[in-house]
C-alpha positions in Angstrom: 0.0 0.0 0.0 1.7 3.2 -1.7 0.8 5.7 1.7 2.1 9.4 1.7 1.7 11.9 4.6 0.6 15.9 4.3 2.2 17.7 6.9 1.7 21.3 7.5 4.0 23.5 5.3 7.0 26.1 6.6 5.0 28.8 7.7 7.7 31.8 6.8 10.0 33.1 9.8 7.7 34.6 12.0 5.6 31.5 13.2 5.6 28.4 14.2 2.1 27.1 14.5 -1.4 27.9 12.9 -4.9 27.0 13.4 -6.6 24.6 10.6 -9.2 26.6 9.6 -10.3 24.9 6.2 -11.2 21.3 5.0 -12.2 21.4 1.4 -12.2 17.7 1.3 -14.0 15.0 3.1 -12.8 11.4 4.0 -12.7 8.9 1.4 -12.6 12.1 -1.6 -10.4 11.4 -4.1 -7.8 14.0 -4.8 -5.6 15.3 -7.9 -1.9 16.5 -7.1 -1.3 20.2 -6.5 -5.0 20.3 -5.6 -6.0 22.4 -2.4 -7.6 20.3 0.2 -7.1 22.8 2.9 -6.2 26.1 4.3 -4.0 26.6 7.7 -3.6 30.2 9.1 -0.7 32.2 11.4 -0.4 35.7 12.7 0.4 37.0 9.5 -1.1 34.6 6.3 -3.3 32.3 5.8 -1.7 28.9 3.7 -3.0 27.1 1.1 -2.4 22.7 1.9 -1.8 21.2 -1.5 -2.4 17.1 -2.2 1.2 15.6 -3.1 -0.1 13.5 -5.6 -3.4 11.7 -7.1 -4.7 9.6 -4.5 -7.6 9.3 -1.6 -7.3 11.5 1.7 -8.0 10.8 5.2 -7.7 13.7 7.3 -6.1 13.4 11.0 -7.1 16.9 12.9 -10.2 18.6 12.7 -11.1 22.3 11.9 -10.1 24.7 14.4 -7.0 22.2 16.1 -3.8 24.1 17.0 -0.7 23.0 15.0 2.5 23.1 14.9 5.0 23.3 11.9 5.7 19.5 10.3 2.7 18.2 12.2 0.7 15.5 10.3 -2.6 16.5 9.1 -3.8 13.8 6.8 -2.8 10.7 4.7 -3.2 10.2 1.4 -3.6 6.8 -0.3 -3.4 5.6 -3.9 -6.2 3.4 -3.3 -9.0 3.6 -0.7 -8.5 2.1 2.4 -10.8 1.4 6.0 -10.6 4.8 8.1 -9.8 2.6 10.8 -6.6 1.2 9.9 -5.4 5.5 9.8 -4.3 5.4 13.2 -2.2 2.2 12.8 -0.6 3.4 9.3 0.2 6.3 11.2 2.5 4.7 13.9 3.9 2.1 11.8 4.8 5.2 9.4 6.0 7.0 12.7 8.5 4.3 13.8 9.2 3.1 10.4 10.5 7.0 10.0 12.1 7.1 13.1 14.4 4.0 12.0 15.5 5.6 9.0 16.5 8.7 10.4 18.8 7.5 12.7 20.2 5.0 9.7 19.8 7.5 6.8 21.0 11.2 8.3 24.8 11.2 8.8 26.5 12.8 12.4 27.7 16.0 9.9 23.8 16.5 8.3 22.3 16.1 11.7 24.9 19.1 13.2 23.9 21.4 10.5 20.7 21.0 10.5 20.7 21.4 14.5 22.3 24.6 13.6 20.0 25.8 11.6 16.6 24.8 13.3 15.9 22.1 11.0 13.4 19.4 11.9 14.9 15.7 10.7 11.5 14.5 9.0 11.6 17.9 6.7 14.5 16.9 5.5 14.0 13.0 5.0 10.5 13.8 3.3 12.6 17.0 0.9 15.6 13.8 0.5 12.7 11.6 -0.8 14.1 8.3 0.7 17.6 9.2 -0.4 20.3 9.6 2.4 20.7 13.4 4.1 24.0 14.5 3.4 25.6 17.7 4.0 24.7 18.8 0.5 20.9 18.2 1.0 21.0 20.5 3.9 22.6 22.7 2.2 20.5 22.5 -0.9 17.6 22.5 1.7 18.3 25.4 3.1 18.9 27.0 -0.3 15.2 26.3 -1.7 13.9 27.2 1.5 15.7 30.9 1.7 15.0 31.5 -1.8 10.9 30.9 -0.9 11.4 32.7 2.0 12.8 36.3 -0.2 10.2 36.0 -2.6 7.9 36.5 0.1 9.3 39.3 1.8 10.8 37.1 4.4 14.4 37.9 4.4 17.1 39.2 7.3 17.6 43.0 7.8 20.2 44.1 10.1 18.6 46.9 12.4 21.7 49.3 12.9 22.0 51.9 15.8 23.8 55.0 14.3 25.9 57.0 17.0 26.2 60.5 16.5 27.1 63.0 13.4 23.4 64.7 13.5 25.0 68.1 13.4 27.8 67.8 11.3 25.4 65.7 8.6 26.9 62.2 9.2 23.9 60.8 10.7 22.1 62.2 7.2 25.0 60.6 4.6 25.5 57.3 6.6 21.8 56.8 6.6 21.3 57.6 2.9 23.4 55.1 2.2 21.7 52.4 4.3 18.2 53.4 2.7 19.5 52.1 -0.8 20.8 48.6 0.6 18.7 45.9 0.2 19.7 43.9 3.6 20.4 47.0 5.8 17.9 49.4 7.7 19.1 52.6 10.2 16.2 51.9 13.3 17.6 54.9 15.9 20.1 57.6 16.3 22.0 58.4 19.6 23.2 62.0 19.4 24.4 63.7 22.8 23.0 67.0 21.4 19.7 67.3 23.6 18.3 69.9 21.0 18.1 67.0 18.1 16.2 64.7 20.8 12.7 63.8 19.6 13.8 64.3 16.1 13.8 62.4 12.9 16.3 62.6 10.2 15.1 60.5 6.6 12.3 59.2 9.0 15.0 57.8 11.4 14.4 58.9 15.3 17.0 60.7 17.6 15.4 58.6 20.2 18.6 60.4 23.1 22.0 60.0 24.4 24.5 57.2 23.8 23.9 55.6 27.3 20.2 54.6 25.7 22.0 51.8 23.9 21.7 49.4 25.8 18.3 49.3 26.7 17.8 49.0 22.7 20.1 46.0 22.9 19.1 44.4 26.0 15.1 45.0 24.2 16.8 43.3 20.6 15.4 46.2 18.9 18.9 46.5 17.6 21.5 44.4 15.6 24.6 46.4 15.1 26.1 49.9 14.9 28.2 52.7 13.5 29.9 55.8 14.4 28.6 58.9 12.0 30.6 61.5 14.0 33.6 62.0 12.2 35.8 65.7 13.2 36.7 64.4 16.7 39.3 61.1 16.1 40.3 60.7 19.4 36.1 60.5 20.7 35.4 58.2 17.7 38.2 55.7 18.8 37.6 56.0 22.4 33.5 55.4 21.9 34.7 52.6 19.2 36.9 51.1 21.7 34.1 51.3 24.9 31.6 49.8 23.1 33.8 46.9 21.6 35.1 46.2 25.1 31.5 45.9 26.2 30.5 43.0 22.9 28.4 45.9 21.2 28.3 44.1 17.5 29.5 46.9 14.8 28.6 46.6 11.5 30.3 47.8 7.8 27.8 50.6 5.9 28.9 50.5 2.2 27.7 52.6 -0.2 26.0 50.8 -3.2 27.8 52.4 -6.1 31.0 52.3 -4.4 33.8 49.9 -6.3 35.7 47.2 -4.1 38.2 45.4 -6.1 39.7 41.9 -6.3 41.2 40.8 -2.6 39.6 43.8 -0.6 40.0 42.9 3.0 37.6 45.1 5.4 37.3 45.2 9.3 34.5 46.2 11.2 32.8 49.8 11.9 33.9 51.2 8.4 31.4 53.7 6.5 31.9 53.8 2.9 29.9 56.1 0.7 28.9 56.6 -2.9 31.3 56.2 -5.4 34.6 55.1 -3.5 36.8 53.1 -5.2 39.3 50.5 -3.1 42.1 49.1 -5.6 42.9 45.5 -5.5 44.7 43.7 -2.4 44.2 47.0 -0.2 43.4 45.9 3.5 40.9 48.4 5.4 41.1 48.4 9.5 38.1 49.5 11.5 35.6 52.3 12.4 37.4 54.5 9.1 34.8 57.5 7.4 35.0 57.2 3.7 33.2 60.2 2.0 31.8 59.7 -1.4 34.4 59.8 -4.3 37.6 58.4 -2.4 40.0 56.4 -4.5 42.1 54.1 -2.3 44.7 52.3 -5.5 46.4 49.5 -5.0 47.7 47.7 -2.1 47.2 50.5 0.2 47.2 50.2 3.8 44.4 51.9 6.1 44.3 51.8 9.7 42.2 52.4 11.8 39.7 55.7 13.2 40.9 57.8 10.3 38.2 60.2 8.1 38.0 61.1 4.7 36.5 64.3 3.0 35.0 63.7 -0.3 37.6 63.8 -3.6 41.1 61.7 -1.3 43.0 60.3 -4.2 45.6 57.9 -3.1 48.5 56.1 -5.3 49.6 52.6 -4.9 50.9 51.1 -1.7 50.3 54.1 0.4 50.3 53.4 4.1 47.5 55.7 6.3 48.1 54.5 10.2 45.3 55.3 12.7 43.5 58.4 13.4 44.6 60.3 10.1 42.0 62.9 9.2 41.9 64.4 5.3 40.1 67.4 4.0 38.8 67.3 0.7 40.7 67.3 -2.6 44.2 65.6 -1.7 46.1 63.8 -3.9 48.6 61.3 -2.5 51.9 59.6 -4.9 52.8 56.1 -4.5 54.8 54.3 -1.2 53.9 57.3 1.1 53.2 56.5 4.3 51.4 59.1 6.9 52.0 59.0 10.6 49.2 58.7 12.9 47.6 61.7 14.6 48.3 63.6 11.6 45.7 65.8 9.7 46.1 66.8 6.0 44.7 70.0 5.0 42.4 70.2 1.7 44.1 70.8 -1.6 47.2 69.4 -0.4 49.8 66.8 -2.6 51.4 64.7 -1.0 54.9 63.2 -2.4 56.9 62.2 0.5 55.9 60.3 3.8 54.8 62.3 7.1 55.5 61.6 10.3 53.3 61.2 13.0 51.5 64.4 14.8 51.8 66.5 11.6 50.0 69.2 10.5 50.3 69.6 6.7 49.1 72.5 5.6 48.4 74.6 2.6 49.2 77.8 1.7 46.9 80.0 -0.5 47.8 81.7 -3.5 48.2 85.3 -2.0 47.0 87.2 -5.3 44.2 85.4 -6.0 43.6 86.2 -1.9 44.0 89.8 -2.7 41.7 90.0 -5.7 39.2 88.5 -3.5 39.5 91.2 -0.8 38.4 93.5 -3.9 
């Protein structure tokens, strides 16, 4: 006797029971496959039961019972059979499929799928009598991820953004997240009092820093960034704090900007529209990258440093931590720049500098004095 059992289907991420609320079959009705014998319904949907194959149901739960994901709610037979043998199909099926798992799931399958909150009879059932390897988790997981996206049901990382409401890094950083697909800015913490209560691209100042961790402790948050940018010593020491404390940071990377072939990237980094990072360059953490920076080739970056928008590096530069740039700098090959050093906008850059400097630049004094005109 050819017997198949209809369980209820995955119910998306949020839930993990329903209510049958729908027979459209009776006992003893014969079926066609793909044909909807009932409907089950969660928190958020209500899901359509479709018969496996051509064959005559037997339903095991009535309308209105409580289920769970998996559960068995009805048999289906190629041929018709006594509604009381149901029950004792059902635990010979039951122990029959208990036997195989433990003979037909190997040590590695049963590990991942542990690790990923996958029940064992899913994935005999999706194996169709075949042996569960690591590759039909995998492949599992794969078909069932891809379902999931195409109904909405995908992971966003929620990201805390501290700082940089007055100076406008708060407003670029979050830009950028609202054009990422798998990214979305949920709260601001700003010490400024004046911007609490107040939204910037629909994202609340919600208050201070210290707020955090009620967000955390609540899992209203993921991860988060550092928008503040002009004070390097602050943005290391709040970078460093937070760390210490197993506060998750996250990367925010600009869409159109252009990472190249071996890129390595830390944590904490912000990098907006249109940078470009050359092959093989390595990136520390918690670096401000303003739109239209070209990193080349095999350049070195630190850590806590900040870029205005136009920094055009050679190859094989070295930038060591807390470096800050203006805007418009241009930067030959093999230089290296101490750390603690700020480079004024405008500036060119064809030897190394050592740690602590100032470079600055001096203005053309005629076109200063036609100006004064």
């Amino acid at each position: 006797m050819n017997i198949d059992l209809i369980r209820v289907p995955y119910l998306g991420v949020n839930d993990d029971s329903c209510e049958m609320v729908n027979w459209y079959v009776e006992n003893n009705d014969g079926v066609e496959e793909g044909q909807v014998i009932g409907t089950v319904e969660t928190t958020k949907a209500a899901i359509d039961v479709n018969s496996n194959k051509d064959g005559y149901i037997y339903l095991c739960v009535e309308e209105g019972a409580e289920l769970k994901e998996n559960d068995i709610i009805a048999v289906l037979s190629e041929s018709m059979i006594d509604e009381s043998e149901i029950k004792k199909i059902l635990d010979d099926m039951e122990k029959s499929n208990k036997n195989e798992e433990e003979i037909k799931v190997t040590k590695k399958a049963e590990l991942l799928a542990k690790k990923n909150n996958i029940n064992l009879k899913e994935l005999t059932a999706f194996a169709k009598g075949n042996k569960v390897n690591e590759k039909t988790v995998i492949t599992f997981l794969e078909r069932k991820n891809s379902a999931d996206f195409s109904r909405g049901f995908c992971d966003v990382e929620r990201i805390a953004i501290i700082g940089g409401v007055a100076g406008g890094g708060a407003l670029i950083v979050i830009d950028s997240i609202l054009h990422c697909n798998n990214q979305q800015a949920v709260v601001i913490f700003d010490q400024n009092e004046a911007y609490h209560g107040k939204s910037i691209l629909g994202v609340p100042v919600a208050g201070n820093i210290e707020m955090l961790d009620e967000y955390l402790e609540e899992g209203k948050v993921d991860s988060v960034v550092i928008a503040f940018n002009k004070n390097l010593q602050e943005r290391a020491k709040v970078y460093q704090e937070l760390t210490d404390k197993g506060v998750k940071f996250t990367n925010v990377i600009d869409v159109s900007s252009n990472l190249r072939s071996k890129v390595v990237i830390g944590k904490g980094n912000v990098i907006l529209g249109d940078v470009y990072i050359g092959a093989c360059s390595r990136i520390g953490n918690n670096n401000f990258i303003s739109s239209n920076v070209c990193l080349e080739h095999g350049n070195i970056l630190e850590s806590h440093c900040a870029f205005g928008p136009g920094v055009i590096t050679s190859g094989n530069v070295k930038i060591n931590d807390k470096v800050r740039f203006g805007t418009g700098i241009f930067i030959e090959p093999n230089v290296e720049i101490g750390k603690d050093s700020i480079i004024s906008s405008g500036a060119i850059l064809r030897e190394s500098v050592e740690a602590g400097t100032v470079v600055r630049v001096s203005y053309n004094q005629e076109y200063s004095s036609r100006k004064q005109k």
